[in-house]
C-alpha positions in Angstrom: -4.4 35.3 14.9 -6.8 32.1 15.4 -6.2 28.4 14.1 -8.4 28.8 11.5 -6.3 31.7 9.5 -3.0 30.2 10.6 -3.9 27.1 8.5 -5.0 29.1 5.6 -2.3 30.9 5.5 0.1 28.6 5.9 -1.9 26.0 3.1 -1.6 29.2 0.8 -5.6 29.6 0.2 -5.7 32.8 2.1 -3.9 34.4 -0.6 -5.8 37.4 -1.1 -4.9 38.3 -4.5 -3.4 35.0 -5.8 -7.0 33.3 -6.4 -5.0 30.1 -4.7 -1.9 30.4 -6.8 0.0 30.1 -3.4 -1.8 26.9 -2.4 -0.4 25.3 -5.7 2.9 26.6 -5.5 3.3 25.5 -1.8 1.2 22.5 -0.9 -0.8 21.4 -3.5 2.0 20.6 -5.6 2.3 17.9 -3.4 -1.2 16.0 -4.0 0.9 14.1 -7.0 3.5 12.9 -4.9 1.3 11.5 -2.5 -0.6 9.9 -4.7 2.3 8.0 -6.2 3.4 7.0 -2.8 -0.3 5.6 -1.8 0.0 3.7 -5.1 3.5 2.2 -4.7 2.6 1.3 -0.9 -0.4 -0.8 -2.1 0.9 -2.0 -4.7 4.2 -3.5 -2.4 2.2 -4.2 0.7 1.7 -7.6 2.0 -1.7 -8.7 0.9 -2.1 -10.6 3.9 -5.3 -8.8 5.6 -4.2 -6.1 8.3 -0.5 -6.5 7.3 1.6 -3.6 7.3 4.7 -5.5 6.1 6.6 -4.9 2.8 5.5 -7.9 0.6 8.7 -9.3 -1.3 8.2 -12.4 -1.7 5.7 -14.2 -4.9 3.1 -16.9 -3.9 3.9 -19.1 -6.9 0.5 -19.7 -9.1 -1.1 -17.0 -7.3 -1.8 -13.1 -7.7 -0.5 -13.0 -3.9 2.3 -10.8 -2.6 3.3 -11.5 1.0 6.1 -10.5 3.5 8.1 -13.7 5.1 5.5 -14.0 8.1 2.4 -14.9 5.9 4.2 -16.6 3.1 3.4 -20.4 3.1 6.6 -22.1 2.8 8.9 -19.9 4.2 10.4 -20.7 7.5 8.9 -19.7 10.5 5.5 -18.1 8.6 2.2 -17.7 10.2 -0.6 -19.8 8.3 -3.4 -19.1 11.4 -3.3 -15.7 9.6 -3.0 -16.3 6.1 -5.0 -19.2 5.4 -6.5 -17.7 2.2 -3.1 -17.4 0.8 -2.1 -20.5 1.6 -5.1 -22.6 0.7 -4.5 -20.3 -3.0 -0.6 -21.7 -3.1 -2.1 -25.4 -2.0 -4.4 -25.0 -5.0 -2.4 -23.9 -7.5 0.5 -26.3 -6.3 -2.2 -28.9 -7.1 -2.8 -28.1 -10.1 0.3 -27.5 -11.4 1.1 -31.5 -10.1 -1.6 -32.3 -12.3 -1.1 -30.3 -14.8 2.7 -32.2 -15.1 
């Protein structure tokens, strides 16, 4: 048995009479609940860019959700690599002093 018919059969689309019934029984069932975990990790990922952190905490007057590291006034964060975000919290913290 070669690689190639292993992973058919094992996928479920060499089926021969099931006309793929066996692929979504078995792993295409699946497809939905991967898609709902690629949509919950972006939507709770850090938005910092190449951050693979959970993003928790809100940059007030800002779309921005970032982890601790690239938030911009939390202790010990890293502005070198958020300076988008930061300069989006600076603005909006403006504004809102203005604004008052």
């Amino acid at each position: 048995m070669d690689i190639w018919h292993w992973l058919l059969m094992v996928t479920g689309i060499d089926d021969a009479g099931g006309h793929w019934s066996s692929f979504w029984g078995g792993i295409g069932s699946d497809l939905g609940e991967f898609a709902i975990l690629t949509v919950l990790w972006r939507k709770v990922n850090c938005h910092a860019k190449g951050c693979w952190r959970i993003g928790l905490h809100h940059v007030e007057g800002t779309p921005y959700i970032t982890c601790a590291r690239h938030h911009p006034v939390h202790p010990g964060s890293d502005p070198a690599t958020a300076e988008e975000i930061a300069r989006a919290h600076a603005t909006a913290m403006d504004q809102k002093a203005a604004g008052s």
